[in-house]
N, C-alpha and C positions, 0 to 999 in steps of 0.2 A: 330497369332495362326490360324492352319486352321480348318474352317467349316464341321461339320461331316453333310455327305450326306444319309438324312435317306429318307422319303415317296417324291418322285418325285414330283415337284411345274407344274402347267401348266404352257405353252409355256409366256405365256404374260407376267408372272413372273419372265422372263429370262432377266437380266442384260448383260448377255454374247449376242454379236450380230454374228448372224447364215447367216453364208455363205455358198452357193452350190460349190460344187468342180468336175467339170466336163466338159466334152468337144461333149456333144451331145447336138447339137441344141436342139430339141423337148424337154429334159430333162432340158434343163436351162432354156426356155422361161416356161416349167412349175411350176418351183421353180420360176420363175421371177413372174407368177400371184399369189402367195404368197406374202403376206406384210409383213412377218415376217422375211421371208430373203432378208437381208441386202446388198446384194457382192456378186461377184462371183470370182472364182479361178479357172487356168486349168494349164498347163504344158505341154509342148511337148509330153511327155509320153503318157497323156489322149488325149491327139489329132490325135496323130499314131493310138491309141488304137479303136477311134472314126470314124476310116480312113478319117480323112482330110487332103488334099493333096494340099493345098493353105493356106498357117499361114496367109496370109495378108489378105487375100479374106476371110478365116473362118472369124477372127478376128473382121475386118471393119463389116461384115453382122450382127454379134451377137452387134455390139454394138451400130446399127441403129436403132438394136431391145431391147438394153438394154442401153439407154441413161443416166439415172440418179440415177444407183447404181455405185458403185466402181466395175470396172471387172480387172482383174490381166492377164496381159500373159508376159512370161516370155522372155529373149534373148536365143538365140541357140548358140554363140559363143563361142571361150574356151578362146584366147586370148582379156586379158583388154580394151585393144581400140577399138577393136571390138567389144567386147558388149559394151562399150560408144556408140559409133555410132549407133548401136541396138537401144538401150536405147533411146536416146533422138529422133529414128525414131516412135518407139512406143508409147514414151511419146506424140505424135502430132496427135497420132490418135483421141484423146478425152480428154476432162479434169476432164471424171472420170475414165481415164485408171491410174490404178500403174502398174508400172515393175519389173515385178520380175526377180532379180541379183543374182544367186546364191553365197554363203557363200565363195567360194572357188572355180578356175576352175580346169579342172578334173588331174592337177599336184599338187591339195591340194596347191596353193600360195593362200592365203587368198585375198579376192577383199576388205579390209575396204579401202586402198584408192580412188579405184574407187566407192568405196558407198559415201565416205565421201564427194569426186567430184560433182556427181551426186545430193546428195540431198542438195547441197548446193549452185547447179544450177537453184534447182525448180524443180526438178524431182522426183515425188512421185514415191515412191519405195516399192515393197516386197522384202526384204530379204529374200533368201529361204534355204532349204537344212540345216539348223541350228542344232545343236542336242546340244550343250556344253554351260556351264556358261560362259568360257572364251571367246566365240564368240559372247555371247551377249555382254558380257560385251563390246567388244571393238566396235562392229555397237551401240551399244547406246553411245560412245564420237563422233564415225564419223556423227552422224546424228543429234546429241543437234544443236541444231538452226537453223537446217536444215527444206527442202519439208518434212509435214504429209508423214508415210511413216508405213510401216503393218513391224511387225520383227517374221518372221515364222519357230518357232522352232517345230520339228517333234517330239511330243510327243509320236503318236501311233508308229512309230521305237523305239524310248528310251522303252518303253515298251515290244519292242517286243525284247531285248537286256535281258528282264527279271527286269529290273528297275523300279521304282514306278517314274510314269511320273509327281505325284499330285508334291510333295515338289520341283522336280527339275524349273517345269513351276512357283511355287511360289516365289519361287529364280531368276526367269529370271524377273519374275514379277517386284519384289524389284531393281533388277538393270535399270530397264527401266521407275523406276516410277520418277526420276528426268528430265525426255527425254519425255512431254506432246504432241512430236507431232509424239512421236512413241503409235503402240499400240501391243498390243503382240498380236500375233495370234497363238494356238492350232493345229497345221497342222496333219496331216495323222489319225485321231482318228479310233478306230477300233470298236466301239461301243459306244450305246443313251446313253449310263452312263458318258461317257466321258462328253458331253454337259453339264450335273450338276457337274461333277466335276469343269469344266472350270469356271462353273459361280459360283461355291461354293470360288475360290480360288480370284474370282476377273479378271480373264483372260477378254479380251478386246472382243476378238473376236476368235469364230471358225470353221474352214473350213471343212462340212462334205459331204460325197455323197450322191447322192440321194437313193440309197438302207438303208443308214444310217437314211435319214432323213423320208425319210417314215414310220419309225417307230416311228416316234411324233406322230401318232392316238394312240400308246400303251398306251401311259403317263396316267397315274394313273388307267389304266384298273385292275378290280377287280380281284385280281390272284386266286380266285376259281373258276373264270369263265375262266381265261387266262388259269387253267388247266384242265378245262374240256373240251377249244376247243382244247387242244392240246392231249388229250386222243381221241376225235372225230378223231382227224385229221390222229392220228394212224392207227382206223379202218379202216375208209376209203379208205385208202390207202390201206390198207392189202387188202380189199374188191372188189377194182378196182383191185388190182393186178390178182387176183385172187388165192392168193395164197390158200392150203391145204397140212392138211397133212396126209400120207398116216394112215386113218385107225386110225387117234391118237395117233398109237403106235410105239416106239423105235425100228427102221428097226432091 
């Protein structure tokens, strides 16, 4: 049965473990002087986005500087062998790197064999790119007895599809709780509300960004006070603008 989400609990009281998801130095090592987050996440995507133009050189510097969280960087290949070889190059960068394998390469062949490969080499894994029951389902047979390994279904996409992300993640939840050395991760969240949903459901772990998480100072702030900085913030604004209008009245 799930947990109704009513008055926001503070952060310490989060069972769910909070990961940074991002690809700007200065931004991670900020979230890394945080004790509260756990991990970090990034993707090719947020690395282009971040203009880094050395995956290896990024990668190795961040994890000089971020030695004893779990940090995630993903393969770039499309064919299987080649992200094996990937894989087990990135796995040797550290032993609190996971790799993340996406679900499928970009012809939609599903990689559970090469997961199943993989984490039954020793190669802690994020599963990425996930959105379906039936794909967990089948990474939670390939990875039973396998390398601890993160299984990252995109809940804020299933959402953005129009879908209630809460029951689908509780269902992936359920298929993954035979599989102790998987843990589910909450991937793409679009909002601080997510956070308590994940940790209302039991979710393991979830991947937010920094503009997300910065809004953990909001957490239980007084909403007659949250609405009168946001009536201020109105003015203000109109004030700087300087807008006016002619005379008061309807040209």
């Amino acid at each position: 049965m799930l947990q109704t989400i009513s008055e926001p609990k503070i952060v310490s009281d989060l069972k769910v473990k909070l990961f940074a998801d991002g690809a700007d130095k200065a931004g991670m090592l900020q979230m890394y002087a945080k004790p509260y987050i756990k991990g970090f996440t990034t993707n090719p995507t947020l690395m282009r986005k971040a203009g880094v133009s050395n995956y290896e050189a990024f990668a190795l510097d961040m994890l000089e500087a971020i030695p004893d969280r779990p940090v995630c960087f993903e393969v770039f290949a499309d064919e299987f062998d080649e992200m094996a070889h990937q894989a087990r190059a990135i796995a040797g960068w550290g032993g609190n790197v996971y790799v993340k394998v996406p679900i499928t390469n970009t012809r939609g062949e599903p990689a559970y064999d090469l997961v199943r490969r993989l984490s039954h080499e020793g190669v802690k894994l994020n599963i990425t790119a996930m959105m379906t029951l039936t794909q967990v389902g089948a990474v939670a047979d390939a990875v039973a007895g396998g390398a601890p390994c993160f299984v990252s279904v995109f809940a804020g996409r299933i959402a953005d599809t129009g879908r209630d992300p809460v029951p689908h993640m509780a269902a992936a939840l359920e298929l993954l709780r035979p599989v102790p050395s998987a843990e589910l991760l909450w991937a793409s969240p679009r909002e601080l509300l997510n956070i308590f949903q994940a940790d209302a459901i039991g979710c393991h772990i979830i991947t937010v960004t920094n503009d997300v998480l910065h809004k953990l100072a909001l957490v239980g702030k007084d909403l007659d006070d949250y609405s009168l900085d946001t009536v201020r913030m109105f003015y203000n604004d109109a004030r700087q603008a300087g807008y006016t209008l002619q005379n008061g009245r309807k040209p």
